[in-house]
C-alpha positions as CSV (number, residue, x, y, z in Angstrom):
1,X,-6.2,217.9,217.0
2,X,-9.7,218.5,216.0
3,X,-12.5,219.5,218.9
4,X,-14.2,218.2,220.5
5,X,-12.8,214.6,220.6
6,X,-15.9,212.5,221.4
7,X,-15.7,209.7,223.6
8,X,-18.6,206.8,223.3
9,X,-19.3,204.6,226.2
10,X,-21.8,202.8,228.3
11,X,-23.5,204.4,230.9
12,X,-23.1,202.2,234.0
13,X,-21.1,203.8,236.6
14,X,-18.2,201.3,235.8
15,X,-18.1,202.7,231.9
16,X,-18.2,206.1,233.3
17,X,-15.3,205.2,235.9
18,X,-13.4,204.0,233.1
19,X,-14.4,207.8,230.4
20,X,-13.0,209.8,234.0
21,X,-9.1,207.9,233.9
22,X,-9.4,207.7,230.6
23,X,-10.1,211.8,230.0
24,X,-7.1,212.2,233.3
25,X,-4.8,210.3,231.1
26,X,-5.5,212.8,228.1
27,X,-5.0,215.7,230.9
28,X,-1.5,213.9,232.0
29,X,-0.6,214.0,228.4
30,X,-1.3,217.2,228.1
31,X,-3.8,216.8,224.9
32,X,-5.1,220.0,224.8
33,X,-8.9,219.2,223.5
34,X,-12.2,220.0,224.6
35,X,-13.8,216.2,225.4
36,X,-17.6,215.1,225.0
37,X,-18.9,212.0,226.5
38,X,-22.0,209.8,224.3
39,X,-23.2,207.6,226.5
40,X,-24.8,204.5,224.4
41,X,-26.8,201.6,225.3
42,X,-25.8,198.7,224.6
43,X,-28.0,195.0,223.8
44,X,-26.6,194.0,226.9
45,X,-27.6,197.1,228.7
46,X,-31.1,195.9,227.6
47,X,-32.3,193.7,230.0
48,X,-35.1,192.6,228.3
49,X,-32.9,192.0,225.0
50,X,-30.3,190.5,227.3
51,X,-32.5,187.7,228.9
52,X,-33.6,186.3,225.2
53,X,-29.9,185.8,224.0
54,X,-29.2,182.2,223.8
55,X,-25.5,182.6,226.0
56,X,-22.5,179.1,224.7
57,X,-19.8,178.7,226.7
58,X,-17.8,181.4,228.5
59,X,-21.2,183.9,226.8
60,X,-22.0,186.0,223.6
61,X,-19.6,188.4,222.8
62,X,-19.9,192.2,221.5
63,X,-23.9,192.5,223.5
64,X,-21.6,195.6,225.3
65,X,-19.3,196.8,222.6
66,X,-21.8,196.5,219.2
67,X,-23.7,199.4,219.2
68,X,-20.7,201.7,220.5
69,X,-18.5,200.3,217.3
70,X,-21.4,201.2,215.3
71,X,-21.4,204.6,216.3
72,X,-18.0,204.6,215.6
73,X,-18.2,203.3,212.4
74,X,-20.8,206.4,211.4
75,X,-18.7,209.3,212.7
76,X,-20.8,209.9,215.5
77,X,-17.8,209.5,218.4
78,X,-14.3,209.5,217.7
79,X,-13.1,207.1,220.3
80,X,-15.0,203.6,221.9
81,X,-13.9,203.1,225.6
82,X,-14.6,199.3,226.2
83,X,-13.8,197.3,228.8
84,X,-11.4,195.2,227.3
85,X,-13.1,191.7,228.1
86,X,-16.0,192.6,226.5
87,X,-14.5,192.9,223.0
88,X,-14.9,189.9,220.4
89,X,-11.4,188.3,219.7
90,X,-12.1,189.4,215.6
91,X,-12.0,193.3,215.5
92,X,-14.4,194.6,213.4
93,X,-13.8,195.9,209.7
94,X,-12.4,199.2,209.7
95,X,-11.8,199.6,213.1
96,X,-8.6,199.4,215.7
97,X,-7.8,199.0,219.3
98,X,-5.2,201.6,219.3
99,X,-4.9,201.6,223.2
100,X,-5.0,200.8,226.5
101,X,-4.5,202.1,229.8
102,X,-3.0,200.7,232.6
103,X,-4.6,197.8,233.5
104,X,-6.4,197.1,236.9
105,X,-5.4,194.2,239.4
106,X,-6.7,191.4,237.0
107,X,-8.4,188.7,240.1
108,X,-11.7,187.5,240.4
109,X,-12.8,188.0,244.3
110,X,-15.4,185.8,246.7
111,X,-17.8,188.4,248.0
112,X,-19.3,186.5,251.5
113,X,-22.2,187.5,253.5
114,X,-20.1,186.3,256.5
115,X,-18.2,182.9,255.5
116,X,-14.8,182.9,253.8
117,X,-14.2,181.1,250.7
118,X,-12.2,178.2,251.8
119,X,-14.8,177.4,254.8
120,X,-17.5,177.2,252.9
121,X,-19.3,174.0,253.2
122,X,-20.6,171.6,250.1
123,X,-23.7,172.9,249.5
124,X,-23.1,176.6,250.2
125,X,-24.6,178.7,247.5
126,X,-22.5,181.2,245.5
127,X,-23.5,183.0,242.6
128,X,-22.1,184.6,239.2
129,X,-23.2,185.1,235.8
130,X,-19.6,184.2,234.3
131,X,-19.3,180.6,232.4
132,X,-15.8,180.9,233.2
133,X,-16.0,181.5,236.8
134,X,-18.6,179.0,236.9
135,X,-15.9,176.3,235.4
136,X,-13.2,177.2,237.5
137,X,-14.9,176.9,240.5
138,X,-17.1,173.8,240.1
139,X,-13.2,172.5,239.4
140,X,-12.0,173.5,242.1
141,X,-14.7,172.9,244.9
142,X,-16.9,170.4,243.3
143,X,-19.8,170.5,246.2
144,X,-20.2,174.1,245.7
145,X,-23.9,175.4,244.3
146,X,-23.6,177.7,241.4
147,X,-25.9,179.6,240.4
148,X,-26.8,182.7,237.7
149,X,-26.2,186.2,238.8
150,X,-26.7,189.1,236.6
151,X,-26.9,193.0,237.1
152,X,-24.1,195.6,237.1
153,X,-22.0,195.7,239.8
154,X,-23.7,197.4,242.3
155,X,-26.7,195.6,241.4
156,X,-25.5,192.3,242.3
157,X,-23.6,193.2,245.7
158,X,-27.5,194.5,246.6
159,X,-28.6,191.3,245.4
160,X,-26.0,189.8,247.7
161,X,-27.4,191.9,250.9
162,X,-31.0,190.8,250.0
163,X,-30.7,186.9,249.1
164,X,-30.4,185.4,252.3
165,X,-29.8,182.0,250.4
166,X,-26.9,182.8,248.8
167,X,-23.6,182.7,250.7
168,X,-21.3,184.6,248.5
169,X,-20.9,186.1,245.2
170,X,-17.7,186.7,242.6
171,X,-16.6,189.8,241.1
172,X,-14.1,191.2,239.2
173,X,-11.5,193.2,241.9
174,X,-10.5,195.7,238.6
175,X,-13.9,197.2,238.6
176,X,-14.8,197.1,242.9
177,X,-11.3,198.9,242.7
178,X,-12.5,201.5,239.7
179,X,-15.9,202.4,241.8
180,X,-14.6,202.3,244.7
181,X,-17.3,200.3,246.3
182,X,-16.8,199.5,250.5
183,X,-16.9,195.6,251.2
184,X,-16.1,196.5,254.7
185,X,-19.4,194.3,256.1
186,X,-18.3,191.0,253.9
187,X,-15.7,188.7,254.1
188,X,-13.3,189.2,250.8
189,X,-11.0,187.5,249.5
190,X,-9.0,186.5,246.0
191,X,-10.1,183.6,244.2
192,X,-7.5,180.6,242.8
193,X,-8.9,180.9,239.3
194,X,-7.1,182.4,235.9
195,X,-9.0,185.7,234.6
196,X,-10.9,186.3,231.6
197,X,-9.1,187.1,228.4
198,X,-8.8,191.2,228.7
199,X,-10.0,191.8,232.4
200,X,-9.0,194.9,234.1
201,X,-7.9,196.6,230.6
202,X,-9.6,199.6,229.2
203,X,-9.1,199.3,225.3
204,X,-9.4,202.4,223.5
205,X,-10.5,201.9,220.1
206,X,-10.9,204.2,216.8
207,X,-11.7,204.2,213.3
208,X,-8.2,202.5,211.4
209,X,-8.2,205.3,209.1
210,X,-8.3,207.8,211.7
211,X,-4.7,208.9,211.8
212,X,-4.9,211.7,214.2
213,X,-7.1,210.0,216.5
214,X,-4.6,207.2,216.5
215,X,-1.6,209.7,217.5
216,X,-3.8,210.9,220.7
217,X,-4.7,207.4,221.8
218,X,-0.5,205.8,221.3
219,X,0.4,208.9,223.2
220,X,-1.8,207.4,226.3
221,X,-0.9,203.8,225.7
222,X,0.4,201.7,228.3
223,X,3.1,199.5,226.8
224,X,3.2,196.3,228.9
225,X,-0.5,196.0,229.1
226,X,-0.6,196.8,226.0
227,X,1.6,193.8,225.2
228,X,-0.1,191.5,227.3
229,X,-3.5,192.1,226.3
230,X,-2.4,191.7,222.5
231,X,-0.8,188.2,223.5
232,X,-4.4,187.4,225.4
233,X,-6.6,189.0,222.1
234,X,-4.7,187.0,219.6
235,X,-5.8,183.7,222.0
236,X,-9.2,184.4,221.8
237,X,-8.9,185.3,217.7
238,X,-7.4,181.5,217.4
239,X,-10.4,180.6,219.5
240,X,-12.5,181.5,217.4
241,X,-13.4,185.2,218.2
242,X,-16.2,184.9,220.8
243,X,-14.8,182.3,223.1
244,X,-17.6,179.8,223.0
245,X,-14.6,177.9,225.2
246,X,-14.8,178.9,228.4
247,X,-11.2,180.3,228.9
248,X,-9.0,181.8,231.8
249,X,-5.8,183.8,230.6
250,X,-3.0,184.9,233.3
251,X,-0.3,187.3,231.0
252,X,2.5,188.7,232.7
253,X,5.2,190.9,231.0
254,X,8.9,191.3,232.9
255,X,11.5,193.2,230.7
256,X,11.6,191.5,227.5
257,X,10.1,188.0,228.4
258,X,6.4,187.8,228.1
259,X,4.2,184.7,230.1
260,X,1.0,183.3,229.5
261,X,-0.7,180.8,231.4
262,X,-3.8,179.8,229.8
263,X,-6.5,177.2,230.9
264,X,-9.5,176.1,229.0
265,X,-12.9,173.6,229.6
266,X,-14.5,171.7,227.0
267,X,-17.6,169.5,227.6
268,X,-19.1,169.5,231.2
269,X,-17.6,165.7,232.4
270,X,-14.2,166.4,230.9
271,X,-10.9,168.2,232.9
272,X,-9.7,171.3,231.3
273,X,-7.0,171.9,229.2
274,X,-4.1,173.3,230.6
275,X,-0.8,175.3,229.1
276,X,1.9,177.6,229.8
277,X,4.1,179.4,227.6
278,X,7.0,182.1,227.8
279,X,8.8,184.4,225.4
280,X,9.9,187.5,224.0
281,X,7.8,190.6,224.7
282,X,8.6,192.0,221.1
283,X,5.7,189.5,219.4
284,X,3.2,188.9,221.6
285,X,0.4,186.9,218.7
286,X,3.5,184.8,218.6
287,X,3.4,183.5,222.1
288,X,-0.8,183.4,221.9
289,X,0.5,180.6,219.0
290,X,1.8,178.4,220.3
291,X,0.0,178.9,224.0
292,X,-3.0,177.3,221.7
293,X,-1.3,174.7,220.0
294,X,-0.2,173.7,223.6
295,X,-4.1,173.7,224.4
């Protein structure tokens, strides 16, 4: 294996979380190779850049994973570590998603200042800056006021401490769990609603060509999340690679049978589509199938 194997990343504490299990991974797999960490920023990083993009749907795709795939593309790293959610459903020319790790519980969690979820009254304000989330939720507690949250992750629980308007906000649990972050002064709690397509996966992606990189990454590879997020990926390819739908995806493999549960919002006065599917774990894209022509 050539040295050093270069890792490219964001730089938010999360991205970083996700470099440190990928590199103890490499370490439990004995890889013997000196690692170097690029951190990159990303359009989405930019806030400025970030606050002119005209967001569709469940939100742009590839502001977080672009520029990493580009340095990809020119040689500059050897590996992108993406959180898997971020990646479009269409994987760019010459480039593979070779791997992934063990995913994280996939939930969305309620954050409260000092209400739980299911008492809070119609008009409560809770905030998130997920289209899907906001769907989900407006379906299931109609009274509820939503409104946009952005920031990383610590970013928006300060947000939460400061904004005495807001009663709550939501978060992924995969990446709370990654950072470690105490919610010991809020009320917490898991939320009802399907996850986004990918969420709590690390995908580790190379250049397709790259066959020794490739044999590093599959030795790291988690199988079952592996299969699942295939299953979820090929969804969001048939839905047209950025997921202007906003869509929740709940994949679960158990031995050889795979599950998907899928549910997906059109305009803003119509119900959501709704499917489940089951099948075996060997071909995943072939469950994603015929989850969408269900949906």
């Amino acid at each position: 294996m050539k040295s050093p194997l270069v890792l490219g990343t964001r730089g938010s504490a999360l991205a970083l979380a996700q470099v440190t299990l990928l590199q103890e991974a490499l370490r439990a797999a004995n890889v013997d190779v000196r690692i170097e960490v690029k951190k990159i920023t990303t359009s989405g990083d930019r806030r400025s850049e970030f606050a002119d993009v005209k967001e569709t749907g469940a939100g742009v795709k590839g502001l977080f994973t672009k520029e990493i795939e580009q340095a990809l593309i020119a040689g500059e790293i050897d590996v992108a570590v993406h959180s898997c959610k971020d990646l479009p459903g269409r994987t760019t020319e010459g480039l593979a998603v070779r791997a992934v790790l063990e995913r994280e519980e996939t939930t969305d969690v309620f954050i409260g200042r000092d209400t739980e979820f299911a008492a809070l009254p119609d008009g409560a304000v809770i905030a998130t800056g997920s289209v899907r989330r906001k769907r989900q939720l407006a379906w299931l507690r109609p009274g509820l006021v939503i409104e946009e949250l952005r920031g990383n992750v610590p970013t928006r629980i300060e947000k939460l401490r400061a904004a005495t308007r807001c009663a709550g906000i939501v978060l992924a649990r995969a990446g709370l769990n990654r950072l470690g972050i105490d919610l010991k002064d809020f009320c917490v709690a898991a939320l009802p609603i399907l996850p986004a397509i990918g969420q709590g996966a690390i995908a580790l992606q190379c250049r397709a060509a790259d066959a020794e990189v490739a044999a590093v990454l599959e030795r790291i590879n988690h199988e079952p999340t592996f299969i699942c997020v295939r299953a979820e990926r090929e969804l969001l390819r048939l839905l047209n690679g950025d997921c202007n739908l906003p869509v929740g995806v709940a994949t679960n493999v158990d031995g050889d049978v795979l599950s998907m549960q899928a549910v997906v919002f059109g305009a803003e006065d119509e119900p959501p589509q709704t499917a489940e599917a089951s099948g075996p774990s060997g071909d995943p894209e072939a469950l994603a199938v015929r989850l969408f022509e269900q949906l």
